[in-house]
N, C-alpha and C positions, 0 to 999 in steps of 0.2 A: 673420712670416706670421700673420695671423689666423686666426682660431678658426676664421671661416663659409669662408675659403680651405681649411682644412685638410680643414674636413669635406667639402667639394667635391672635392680630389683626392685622399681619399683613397675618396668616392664612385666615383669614375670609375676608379680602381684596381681595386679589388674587382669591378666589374661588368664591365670587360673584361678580366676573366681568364677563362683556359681552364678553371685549376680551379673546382669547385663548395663556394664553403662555407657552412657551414649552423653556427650558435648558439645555446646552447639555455642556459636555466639549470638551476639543482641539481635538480630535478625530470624534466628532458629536457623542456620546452615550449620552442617551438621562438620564438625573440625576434629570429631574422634571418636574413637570405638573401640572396646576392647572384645578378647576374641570370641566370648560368648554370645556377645550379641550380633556377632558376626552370622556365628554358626546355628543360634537358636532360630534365625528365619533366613539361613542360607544366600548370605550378604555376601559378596566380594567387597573388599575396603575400596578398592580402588574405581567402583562402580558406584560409593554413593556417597564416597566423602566428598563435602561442599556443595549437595545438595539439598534443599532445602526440607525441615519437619512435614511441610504442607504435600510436599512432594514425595517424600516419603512415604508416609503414613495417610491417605488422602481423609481419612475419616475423623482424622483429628481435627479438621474445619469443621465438619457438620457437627461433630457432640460436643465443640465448646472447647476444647480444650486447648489446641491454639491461644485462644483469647488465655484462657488460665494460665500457659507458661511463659506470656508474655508479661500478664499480671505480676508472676513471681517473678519477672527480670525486672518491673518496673518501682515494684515496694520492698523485695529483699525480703517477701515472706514466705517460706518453705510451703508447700502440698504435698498431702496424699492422697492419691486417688486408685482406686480398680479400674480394670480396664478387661476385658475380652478382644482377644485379635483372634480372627483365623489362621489356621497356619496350611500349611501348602501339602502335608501328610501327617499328621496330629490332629487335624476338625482344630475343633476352637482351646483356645488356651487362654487362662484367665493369670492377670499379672497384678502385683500390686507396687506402682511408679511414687516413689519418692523425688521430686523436682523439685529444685533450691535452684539460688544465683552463685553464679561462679564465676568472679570478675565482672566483666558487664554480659556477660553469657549466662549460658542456662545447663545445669548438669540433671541428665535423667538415672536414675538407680532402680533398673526394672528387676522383682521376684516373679519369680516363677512361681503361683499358689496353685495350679490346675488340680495337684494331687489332694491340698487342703478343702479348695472347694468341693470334687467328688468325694474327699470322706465325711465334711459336712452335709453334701446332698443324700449320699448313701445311710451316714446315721438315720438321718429324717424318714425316710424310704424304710430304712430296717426295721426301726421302733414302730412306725405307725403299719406294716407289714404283716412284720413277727406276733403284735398285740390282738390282728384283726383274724389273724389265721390260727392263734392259740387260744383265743376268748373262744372258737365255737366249739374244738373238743371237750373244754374245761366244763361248758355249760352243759354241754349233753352229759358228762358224767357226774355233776352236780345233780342236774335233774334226775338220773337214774336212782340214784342211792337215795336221793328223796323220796321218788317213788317206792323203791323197792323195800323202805324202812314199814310203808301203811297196806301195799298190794301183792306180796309176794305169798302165795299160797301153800305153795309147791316147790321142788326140787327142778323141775323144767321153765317151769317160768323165771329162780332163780340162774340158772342157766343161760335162759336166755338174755337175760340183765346184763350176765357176767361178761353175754358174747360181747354185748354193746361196749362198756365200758373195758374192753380189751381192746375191741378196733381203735374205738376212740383214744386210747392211750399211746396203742402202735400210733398212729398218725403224728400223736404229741412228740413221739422218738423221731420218727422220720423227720418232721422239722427242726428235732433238735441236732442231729446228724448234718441233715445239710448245713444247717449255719455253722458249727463246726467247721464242715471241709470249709466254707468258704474262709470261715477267719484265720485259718490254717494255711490257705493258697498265700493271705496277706504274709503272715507272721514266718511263715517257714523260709530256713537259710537253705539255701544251696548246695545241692552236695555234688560235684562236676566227677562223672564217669563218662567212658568210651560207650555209645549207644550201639546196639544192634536192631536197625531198624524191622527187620526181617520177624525176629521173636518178638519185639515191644507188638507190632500190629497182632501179630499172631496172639499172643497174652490176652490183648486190650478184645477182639473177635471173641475168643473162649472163656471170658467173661463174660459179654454179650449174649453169648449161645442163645440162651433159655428166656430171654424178653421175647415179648410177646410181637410177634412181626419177624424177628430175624430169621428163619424159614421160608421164608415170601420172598425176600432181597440176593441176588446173584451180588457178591461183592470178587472186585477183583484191585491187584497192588501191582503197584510198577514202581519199584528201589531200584533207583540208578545213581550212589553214592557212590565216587570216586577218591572219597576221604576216609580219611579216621575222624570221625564225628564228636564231640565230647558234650553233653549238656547236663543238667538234673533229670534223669532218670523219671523222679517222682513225676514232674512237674510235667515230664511229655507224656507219661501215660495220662492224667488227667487232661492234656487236651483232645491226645487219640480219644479217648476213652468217651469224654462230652461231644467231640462233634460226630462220632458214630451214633452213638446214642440218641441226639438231636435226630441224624439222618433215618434211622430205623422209625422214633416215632412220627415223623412227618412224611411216612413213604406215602404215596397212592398207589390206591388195590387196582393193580394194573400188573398182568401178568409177568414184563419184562423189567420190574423194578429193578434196579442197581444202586451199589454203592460204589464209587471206582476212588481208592486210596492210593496217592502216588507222595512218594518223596525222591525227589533231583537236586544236584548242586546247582547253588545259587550264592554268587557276589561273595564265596568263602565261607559261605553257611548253607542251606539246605530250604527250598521252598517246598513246605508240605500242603497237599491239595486233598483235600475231601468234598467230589460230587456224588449228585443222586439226578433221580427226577422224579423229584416228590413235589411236593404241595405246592413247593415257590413260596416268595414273601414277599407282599406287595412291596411298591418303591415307598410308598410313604412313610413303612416300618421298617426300612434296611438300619436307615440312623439310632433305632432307639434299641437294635436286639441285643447289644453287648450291655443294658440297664439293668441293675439289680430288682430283680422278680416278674421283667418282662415278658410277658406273653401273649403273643400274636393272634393265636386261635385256641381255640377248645379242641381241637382234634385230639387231643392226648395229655394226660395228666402229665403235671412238670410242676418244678418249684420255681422255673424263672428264672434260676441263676448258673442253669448251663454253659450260655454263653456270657455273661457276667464271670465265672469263673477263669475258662478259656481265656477271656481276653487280661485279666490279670494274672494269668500264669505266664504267658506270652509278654506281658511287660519285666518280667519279675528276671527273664530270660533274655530281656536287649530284642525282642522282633517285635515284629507287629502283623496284622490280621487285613484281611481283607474280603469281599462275598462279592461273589458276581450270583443272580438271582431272577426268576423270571416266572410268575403264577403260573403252573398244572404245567410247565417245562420240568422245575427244578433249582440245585440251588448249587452255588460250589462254596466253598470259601479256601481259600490259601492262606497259608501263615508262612512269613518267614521267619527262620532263627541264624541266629549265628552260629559257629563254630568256637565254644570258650574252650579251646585248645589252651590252657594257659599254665606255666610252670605252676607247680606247687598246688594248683587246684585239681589236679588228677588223681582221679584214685583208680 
């Protein structure tokens, strides 16, 4: 193999990897990049090769870690460390950097873990959730049957027992339902068809019908899609579907309530917007609404994972989410998706 072959595949190696690695020499100036880590925080090469770590990354002075990769250049002993950056349209992304010496330089090998930590955060959240919200029906139909084994007199006061320990079990399905859909948003493939924006809202509306509020709410759509659209089907009625449903139960009893549903081309794919002017959502809880079982107010029964849901079907799809929000204004939120127009995945 020649030299110019070598350095060609081992070009095309490095640049299609998942991981991000970065080269620096005994100073930490930075002498190379490949293309992930280019693209992961939207680097121009040619804007920060020969730059320096400190310059870079400025926060790698204050937590130490400077000193650390200077350490590894100076004893030849490998680190692993996590690390949290912010990123510029992602929030925070959590990495785990592997840093060795490489000649009298310093080689970084950063993973991307953000997906591992949220499913380690979200198990935690799930189990101690799922245990605190299922212990109270279990108990009250424990207690019933205990009761109803020494005090049941009658055919009405059996009855009434029965009604108890019905509700109480309906509730135990409803939670087991929704955890369902959600591990279903995780687990479910893809299925790419041509959308019909027009019927999906119309469908996602006439399901809604019959919730309690949707009578009170003027909803109005504005489809101005100039493509042939393709996405999962499943995956966009569940977000129509959650953030109407969000919007219904957080209206305020104000006679000109609205919901106003728009979808318009966007960047080759489609920015979908759902406002109202309901409740609003303070600023303090914009960042925490897309958390598994979060809940803002008591205004209306929910299980929390609405927008939990919506925002991993929206990843599952290549977009992302976004809420502009403002207390007893209202609330919007936009998602864009893309266009997966793509051979072979059409049906």
């Amino acid at each position: 193999m020649t030299t110019e072959n070598y350095d060609k595949l081992r070009s095309e190696f490095f640049d299609q990897a998942d991981l991000l690695f970065y080269l620096f020499d005994k100073d930490l100036n930075l002498i190379d990049v490949n293309e992930n880590g280019l693209k992961t925080f939207h680097f121009k090469k040619e804007n920060i090769i020969g730059k320096n770590l400190a310059e870079l990354s400025p926060d790698n002075r204050s937590s130490g870690r400077f000193d650390l990769y200077k350490e590894v250049i100076r004893t030849g002993k490998p680190l692993e460390i996590d690390e949290m950056k912010p990123h510029p349209s992602l929030g925070n992304m959590h990495f785990r950097i592997k840093a060795f010496k490489v000649g009298n330089g310093l080689g970084l090998i950063s993973k991307n873990i953000t997906d591992l930590k949220e499913i380690i955060d979200e198990l935690e959240t799930f189990i101690s959730k799922t245990s605190h919200d299922m212990r109270s029906p279990i108990a009250t139909i424990l207690g019933i049957t205990n009761i109803s084994k020494t005090q049941v007199k009658d055919i009405d006061e059996a009855k009434h027992f029965l009604k108890i320990v019905q509700e109480q079990t309906q509730r135990l399905d409803s939670i087991l339902q929704i955890l369902m859909e959600t591990m279903k948003i995780r687990k479910i493939e893809k299925t790419i068809r041509m959308i019909d924006f027009e019927k999906t809202i119309d469908n996602v509306l006439s399901s809604l019908s019959l919730m309690k509020g949707f009578d009170k709410v003027k909803f109005t759509k504005n489809i101005s899609v100039n493509q042939k659209f393709y996405s999962d089907d499943l995956l966009l009625i569940s977000i129509f579907h959650n953030l109407v449903d969000n919007a219904i139960k957080y209206k305020r009893n104000v006679p000109d309530a609205y919901i106003k549903i728009s979808v318009v081309d966007k960047d080759g794919g489609v920015n979908v917007a759902v406002g109202d002017n309901g409740i609003g959502i303070p600023d303090n809880l914009q960042n925490d609404v897309y958390k598994m079982f979060f809940r803002g107010t008591n205004q209306a029964s929910g299980s929390g994972l609405g927008l939990y849901i919506i925002n991993h079907s929206i990843k599952k799809l290549g977009g992302h989410i976004s809420l502009v929000s403002k207390e007893k204004i209202g609330t919007e939120f936009t998602v864009y998706l893309p266009n997966e127009n793509i051979k072979g995945k059409i049906k």
